[in-house]
DOBALUM-194749 format. One record per residue (C-alpha): residue number from 1; chain; x negated, y negated, z negated. Coordinates in pm, whole numbers, padded with zeros to 5 digits. Example, Ala and Ser with C-alpha at 12.3 -4.5 7.8 and 13.67 -1.06 7.14 Angstrom:
DOBALUM-194749
i=1; ch=A; px=-01230; py=00450; pz=-00780
i=2; ch=A; px=-01367; py=00106; pz=-00714
***
This chain:
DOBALUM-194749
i=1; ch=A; px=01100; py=00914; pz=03483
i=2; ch=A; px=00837; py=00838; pz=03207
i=3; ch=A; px=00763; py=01106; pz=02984
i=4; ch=A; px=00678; py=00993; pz=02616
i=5; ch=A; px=00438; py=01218; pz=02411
i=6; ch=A; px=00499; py=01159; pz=02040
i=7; ch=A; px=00230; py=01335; pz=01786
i=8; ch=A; px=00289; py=01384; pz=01409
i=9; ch=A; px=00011; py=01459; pz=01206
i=10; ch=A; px=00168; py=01618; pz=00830
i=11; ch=A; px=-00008; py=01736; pz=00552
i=12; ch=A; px=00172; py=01861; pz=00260
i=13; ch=A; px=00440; py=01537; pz=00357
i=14; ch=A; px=00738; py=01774; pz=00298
i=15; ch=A; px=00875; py=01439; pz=00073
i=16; ch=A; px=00897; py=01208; pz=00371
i=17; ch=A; px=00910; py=01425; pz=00681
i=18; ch=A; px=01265; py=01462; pz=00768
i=19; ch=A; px=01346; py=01142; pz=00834
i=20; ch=A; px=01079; py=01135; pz=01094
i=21; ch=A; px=01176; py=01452; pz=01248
i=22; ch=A; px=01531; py=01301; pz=01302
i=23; ch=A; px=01472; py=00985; pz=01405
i=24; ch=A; px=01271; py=01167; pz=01690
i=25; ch=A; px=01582; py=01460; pz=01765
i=26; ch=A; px=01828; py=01150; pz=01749
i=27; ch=A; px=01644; py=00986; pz=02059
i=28; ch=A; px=01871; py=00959; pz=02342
i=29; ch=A; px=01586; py=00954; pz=02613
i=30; ch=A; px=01575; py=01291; pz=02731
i=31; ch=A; px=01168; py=01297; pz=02825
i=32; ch=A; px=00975; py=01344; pz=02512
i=33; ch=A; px=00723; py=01602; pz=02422
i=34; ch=A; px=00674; py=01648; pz=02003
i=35; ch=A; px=00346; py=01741; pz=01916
i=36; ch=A; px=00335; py=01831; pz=01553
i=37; ch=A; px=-00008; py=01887; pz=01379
i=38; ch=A; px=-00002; py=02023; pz=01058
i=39; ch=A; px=-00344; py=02085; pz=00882
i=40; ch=A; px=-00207; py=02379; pz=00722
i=41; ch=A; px=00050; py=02189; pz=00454
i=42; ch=A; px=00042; py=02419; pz=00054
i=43; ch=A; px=00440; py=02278; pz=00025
i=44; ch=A; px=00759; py=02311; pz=00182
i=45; ch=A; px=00621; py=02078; pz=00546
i=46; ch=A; px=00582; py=02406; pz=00765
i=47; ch=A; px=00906; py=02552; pz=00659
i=48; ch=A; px=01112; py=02162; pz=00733
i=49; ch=A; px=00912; py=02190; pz=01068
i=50; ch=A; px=01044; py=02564; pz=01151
i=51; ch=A; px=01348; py=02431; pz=01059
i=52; ch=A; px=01342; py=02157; pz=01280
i=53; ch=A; px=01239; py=02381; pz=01590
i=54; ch=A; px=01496; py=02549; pz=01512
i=55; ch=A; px=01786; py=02329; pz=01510
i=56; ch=A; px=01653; py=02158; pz=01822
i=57; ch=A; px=01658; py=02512; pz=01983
i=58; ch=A; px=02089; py=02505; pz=01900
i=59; ch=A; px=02100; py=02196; pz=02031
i=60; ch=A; px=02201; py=02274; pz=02402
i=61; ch=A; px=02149; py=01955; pz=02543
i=62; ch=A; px=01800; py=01956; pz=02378
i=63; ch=A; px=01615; py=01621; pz=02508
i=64; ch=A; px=01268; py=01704; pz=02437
i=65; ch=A; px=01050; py=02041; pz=02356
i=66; ch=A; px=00814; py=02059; pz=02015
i=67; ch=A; px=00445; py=02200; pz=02058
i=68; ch=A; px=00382; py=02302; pz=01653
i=69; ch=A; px=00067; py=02408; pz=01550
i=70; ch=A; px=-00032; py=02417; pz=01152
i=71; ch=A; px=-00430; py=02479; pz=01091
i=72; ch=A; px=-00705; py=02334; pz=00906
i=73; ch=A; px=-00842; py=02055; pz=01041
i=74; ch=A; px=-01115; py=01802; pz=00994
i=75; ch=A; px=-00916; py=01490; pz=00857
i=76; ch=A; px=-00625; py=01314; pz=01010
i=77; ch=A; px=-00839; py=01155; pz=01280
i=78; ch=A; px=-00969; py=01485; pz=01420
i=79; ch=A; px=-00603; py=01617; pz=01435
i=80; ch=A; px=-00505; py=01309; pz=01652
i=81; ch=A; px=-00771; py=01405; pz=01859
i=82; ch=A; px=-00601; py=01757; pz=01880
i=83; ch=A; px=-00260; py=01576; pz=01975
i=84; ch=A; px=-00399; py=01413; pz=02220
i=85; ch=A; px=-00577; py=01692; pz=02401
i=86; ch=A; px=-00286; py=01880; pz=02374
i=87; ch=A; px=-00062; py=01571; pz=02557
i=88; ch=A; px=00093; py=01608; pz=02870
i=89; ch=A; px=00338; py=01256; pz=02889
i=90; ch=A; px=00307; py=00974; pz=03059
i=91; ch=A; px=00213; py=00768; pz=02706
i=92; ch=A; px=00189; py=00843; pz=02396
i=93; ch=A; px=00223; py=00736; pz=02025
i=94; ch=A; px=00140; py=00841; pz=01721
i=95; ch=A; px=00400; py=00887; pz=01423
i=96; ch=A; px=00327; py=01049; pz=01128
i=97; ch=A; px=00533; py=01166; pz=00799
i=98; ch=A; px=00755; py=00919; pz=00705
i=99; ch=A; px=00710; py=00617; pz=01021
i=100; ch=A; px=01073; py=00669; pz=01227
i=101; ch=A; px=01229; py=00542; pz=01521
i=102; ch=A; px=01432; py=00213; pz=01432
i=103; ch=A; px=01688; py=00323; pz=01598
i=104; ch=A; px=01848; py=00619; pz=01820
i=105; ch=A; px=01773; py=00392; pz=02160
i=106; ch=A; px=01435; py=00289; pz=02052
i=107; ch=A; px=01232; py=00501; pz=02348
i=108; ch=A; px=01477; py=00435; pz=02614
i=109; ch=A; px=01414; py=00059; pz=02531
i=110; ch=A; px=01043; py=00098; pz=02581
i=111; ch=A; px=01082; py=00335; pz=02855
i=112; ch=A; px=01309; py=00039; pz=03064
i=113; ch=A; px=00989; py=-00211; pz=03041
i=114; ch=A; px=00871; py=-00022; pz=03324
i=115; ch=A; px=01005; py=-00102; pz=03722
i=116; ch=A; px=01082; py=00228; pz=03903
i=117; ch=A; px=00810; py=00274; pz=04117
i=118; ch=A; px=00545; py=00077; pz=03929
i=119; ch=A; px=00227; py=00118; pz=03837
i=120; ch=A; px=00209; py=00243; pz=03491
i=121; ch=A; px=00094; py=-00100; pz=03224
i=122; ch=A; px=-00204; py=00027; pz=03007
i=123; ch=A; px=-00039; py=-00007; pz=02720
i=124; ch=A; px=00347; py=-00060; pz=02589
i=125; ch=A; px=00349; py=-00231; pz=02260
i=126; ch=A; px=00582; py=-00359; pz=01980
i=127; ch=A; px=00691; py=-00529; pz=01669
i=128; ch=A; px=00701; py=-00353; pz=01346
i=129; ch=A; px=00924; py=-00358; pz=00984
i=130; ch=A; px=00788; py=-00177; pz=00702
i=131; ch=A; px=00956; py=00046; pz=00449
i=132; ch=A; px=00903; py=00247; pz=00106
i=133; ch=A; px=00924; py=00599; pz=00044
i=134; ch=A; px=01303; py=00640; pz=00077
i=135; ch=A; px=01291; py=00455; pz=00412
i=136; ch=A; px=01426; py=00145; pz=00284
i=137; ch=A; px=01376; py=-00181; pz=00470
i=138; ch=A; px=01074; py=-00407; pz=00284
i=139; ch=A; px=00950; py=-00679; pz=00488
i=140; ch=A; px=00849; py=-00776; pz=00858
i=141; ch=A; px=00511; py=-00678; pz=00920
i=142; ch=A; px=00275; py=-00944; pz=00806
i=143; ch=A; px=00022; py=-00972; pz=01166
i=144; ch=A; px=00304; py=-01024; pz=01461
i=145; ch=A; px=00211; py=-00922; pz=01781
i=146; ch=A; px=00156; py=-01159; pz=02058
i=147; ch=A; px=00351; py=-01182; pz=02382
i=148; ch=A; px=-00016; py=-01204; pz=02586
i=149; ch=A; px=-00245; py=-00906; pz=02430
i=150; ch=A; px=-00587; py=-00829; pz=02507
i=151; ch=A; px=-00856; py=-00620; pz=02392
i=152; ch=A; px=-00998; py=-00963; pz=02203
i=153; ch=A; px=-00671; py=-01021; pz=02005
i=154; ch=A; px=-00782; py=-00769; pz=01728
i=155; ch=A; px=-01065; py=-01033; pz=01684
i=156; ch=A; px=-00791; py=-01173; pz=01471
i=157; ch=A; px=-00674; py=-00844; pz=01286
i=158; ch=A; px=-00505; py=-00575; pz=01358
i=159; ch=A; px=-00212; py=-00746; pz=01501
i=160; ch=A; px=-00042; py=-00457; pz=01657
i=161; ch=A; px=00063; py=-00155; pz=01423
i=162; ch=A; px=-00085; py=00163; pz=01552
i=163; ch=A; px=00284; py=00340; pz=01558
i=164; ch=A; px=00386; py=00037; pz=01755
i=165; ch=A; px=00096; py=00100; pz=02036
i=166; ch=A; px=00203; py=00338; pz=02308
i=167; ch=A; px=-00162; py=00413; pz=02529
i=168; ch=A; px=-00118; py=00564; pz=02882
i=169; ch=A; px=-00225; py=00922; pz=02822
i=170; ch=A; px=-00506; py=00936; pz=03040
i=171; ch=A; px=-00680; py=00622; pz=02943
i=172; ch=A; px=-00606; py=00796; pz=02591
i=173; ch=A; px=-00767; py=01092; pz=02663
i=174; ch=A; px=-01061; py=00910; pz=02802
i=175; ch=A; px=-01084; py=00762; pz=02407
i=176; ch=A; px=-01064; py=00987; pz=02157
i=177; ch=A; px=-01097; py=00841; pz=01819
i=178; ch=A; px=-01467; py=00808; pz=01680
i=179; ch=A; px=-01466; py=01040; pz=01353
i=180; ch=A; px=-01777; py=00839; pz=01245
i=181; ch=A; px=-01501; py=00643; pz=01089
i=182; ch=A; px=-01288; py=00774; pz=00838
i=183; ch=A; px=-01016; py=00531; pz=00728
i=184; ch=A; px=-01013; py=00209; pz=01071
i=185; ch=A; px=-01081; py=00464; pz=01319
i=186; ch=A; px=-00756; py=00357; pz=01441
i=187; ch=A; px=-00845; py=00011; pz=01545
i=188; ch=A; px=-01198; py=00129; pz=01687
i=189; ch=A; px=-00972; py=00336; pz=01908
i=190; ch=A; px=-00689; py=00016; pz=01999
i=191; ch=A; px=-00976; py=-00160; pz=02116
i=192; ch=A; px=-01177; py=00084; pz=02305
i=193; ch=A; px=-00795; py=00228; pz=02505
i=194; ch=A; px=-00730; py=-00175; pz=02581
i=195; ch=A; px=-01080; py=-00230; pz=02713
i=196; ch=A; px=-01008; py=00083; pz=02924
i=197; ch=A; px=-00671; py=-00061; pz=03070
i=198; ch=A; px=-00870; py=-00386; pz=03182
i=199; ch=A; px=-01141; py=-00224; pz=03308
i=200; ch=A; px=-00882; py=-00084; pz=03604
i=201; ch=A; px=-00651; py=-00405; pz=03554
i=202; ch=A; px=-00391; py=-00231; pz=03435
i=203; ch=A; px=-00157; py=-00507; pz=03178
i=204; ch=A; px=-00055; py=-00443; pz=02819
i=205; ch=A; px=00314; py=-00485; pz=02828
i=206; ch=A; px=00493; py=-00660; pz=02538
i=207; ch=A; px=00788; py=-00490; pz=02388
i=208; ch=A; px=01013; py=-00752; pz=02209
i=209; ch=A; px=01146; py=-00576; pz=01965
i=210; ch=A; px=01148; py=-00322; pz=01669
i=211; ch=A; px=00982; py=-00034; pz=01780
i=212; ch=A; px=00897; py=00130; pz=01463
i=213; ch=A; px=00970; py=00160; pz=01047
i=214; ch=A; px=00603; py=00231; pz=00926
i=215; ch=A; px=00591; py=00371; pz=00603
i=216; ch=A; px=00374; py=00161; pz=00324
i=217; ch=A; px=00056; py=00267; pz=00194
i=218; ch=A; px=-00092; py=00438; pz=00444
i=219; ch=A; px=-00510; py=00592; pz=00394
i=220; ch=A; px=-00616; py=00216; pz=00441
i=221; ch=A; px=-00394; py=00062; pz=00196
i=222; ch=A; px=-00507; py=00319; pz=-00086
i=223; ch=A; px=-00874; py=00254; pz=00041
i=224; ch=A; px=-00816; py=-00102; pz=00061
i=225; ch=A; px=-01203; py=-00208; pz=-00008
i=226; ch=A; px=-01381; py=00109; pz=00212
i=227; ch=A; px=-01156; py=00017; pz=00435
i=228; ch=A; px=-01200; py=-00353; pz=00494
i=229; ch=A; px=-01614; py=-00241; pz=00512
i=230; ch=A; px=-01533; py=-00008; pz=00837
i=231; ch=A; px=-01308; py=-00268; pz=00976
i=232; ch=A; px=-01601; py=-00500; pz=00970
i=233; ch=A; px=-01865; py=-00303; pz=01102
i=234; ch=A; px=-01586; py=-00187; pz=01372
i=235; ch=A; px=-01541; py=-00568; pz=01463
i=236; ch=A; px=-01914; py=-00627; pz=01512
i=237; ch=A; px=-01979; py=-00354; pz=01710
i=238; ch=A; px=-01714; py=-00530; pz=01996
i=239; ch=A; px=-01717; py=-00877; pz=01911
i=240; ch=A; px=-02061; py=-00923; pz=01757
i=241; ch=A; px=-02210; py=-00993; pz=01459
i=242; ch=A; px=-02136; py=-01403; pz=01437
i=243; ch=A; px=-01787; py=-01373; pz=01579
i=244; ch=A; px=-01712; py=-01125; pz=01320
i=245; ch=A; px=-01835; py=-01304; pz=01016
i=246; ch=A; px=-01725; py=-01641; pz=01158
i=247; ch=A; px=-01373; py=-01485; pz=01160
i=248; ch=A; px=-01400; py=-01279; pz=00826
i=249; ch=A; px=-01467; py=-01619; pz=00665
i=250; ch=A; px=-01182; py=-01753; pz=00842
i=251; ch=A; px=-00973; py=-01450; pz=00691
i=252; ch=A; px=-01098; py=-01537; pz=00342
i=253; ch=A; px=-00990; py=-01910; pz=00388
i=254; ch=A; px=-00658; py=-01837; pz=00508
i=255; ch=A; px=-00606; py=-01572; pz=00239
i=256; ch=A; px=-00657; py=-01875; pz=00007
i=257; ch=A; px=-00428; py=-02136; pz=00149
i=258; ch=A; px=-00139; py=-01889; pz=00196
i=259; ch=A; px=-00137; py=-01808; pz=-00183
***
């Protein structure tokens, strides 16, 4: 059976936390591991995550164990990097304060996309709906994935949320995220886990449905222009520097017909 490793990075997120810790105690697949990295929160996030432990604890039937750790840290990408040296699943995904589960079967689904006995696919990978602070439905995610992914896709954008992107743990560990960047090191790392899987011809398996409610205005979002510079410089470093400007013009175009 497929054991999922789900990591939580918090930071003083005690506003938008508990829905995320439920939607992960709700799951009914009974093989996940809950890493949650707290980078030593000032409000109420430790105490909500004690809390949690705790009630999972009561629960007899527990389906999955928590590994809690709250410490200062470097910056949200060098406390992934803690999650995932600290992973012991078969894949894992990252989601943070406020991103939940769509619903309570939403692992199991992902989980089935796998034939007993089969080789484990690179990556597992899904759609995504967004939502506001009080988890409240806002919109389809703008970039869909596609049903045929590849490391070049994300020539095109980001087309696959990061919560939605579930990397076999040890092609993940292989990649930890480059903390050169400080706001895209997220795609950087996408890229770098998919080259991986085709390097040993493993696939990227297409998941054709909901598999995550990503909260809006993520580090990106409120870094919108910093943001877009990193993604650039990310793009030319694995597609090169004409490809990447050929395509950023592209982006600017489209941007202008779709308004």
């Amino acid at each position: 059976m497929i054991t999922f490793s789900v990591i939580t990075c918090t930071y003083d997120a005690s506003s938008v936390l508990q829905r995320t810790l439920d939607s992960v105690l709700m799951q009914s697949y009974q093989n996940v591991e809950h890493l949650i990295l707290d980078g030593a929160s000032h409000d109420n996030t430790v105490t909500m995550i004690k809390e949690y432990i705790a009630k999972s604890d009561d629960i007899q039937d527990a389906r999955h164990r928590i590994i809690f750790t709250s410490e200062p840290d470097n910056g949200l990408y060098d406390a992934m990097n803690k999650g995932i040296n600290k992973t012991t699943g078969n894949y894992l995904v990252f989601l943070n304060a406020g991103d939940v589960f769509p619903s309570s079967s939403t692992l199991e689904t992902i989980a089935n996309m796998v034939g007993e006995g089969e080789e484990l696919p690179g990556v597992l990978y899904g759609n995504t709906d967004i939502v506001d602070d009080n988890g409240t439905f806002l919109r389809h995610r703008r970039l869909s994935p596609p049903s045929h992914l590849n490391w070049r896709s994300f020539m095109f954008g980001m087309l696959v949320c990061h919560q939605a992107f579930y990397a076999r743990t040890d092609i993940a560990k292989r990649n930890n995220y480059d903390l050169h960047y400080k706001l895209s090191a997220d795609i950087d790392w996408c890229i770098r886990v998919m080259k991986d899987a085709k390097r040993h011809n493993l696939p990227l398996r297409y998941v054709n449905t909901v598999v995550v409610n990503y909260l809006d205005g993520g580090m990106s979002i409120k870094n919108h222009k910093e943001s877009l510079k990193e993604r650039y410089h990310i793009m030319c470093r694995h597609y090169g520097f004409i490809t990447t400007t050929l395509m950023h013009l592209w982006f600017v175009i489209r941007g202008i017909l779709q308004k």
